[in-house]
N, C-alpha and C positions, 0 to 999 in steps of 0.2 A: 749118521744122518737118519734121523727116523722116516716114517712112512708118511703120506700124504693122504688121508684119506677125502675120499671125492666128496662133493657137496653141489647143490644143482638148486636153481633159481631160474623165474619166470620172468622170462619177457615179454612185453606188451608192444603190438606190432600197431601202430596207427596210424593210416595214410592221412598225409593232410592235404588242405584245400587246393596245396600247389602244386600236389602228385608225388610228392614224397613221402617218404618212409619213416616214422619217428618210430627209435626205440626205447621204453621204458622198461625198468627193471622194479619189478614189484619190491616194495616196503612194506613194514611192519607196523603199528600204531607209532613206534618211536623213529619213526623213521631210517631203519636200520635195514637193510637188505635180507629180507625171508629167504631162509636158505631151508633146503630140506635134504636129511642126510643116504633118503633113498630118491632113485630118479623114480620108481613105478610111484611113489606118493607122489611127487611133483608131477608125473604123468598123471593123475587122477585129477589132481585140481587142478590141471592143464584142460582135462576133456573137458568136467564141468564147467569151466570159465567159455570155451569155446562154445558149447551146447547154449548156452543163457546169453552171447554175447547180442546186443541188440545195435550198436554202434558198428559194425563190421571188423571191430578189432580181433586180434588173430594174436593167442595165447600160444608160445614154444619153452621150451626147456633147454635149460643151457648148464654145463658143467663150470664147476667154478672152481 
């Protein structure tokens, strides 16, 4: 059985109008799930997304 190597994707945290929690998982232009094969990269455009976000949304990292 081979090895699994890890892969990590952003989530998008947006409370909505009714006090809930919606999660989204960022895509790609093709609509494919951006994956990135270190978490510190996906920790960087984790910061940047959070630093710029003007909607209150709240950018995390998740192993996939």
């Amino acid at each position: 059985m081979g090895q699994h190597e890890k892969s990590f994707c952003i989530i998008k945290k947006m409370k909505l109008n009714n006090g809930k929690t919606q999660h989204v998982i960022l895509v790609d232009g093709s609509s494919e799930i951006r994956e990135w094969s270190s978490k510190d990269e996906a920790d960087k455009v984790v910061e940047l997304f959070n630093a710029n976000t003007d909607s209150g949304y709240e950018y995390v990292v998740r192993e996939i």
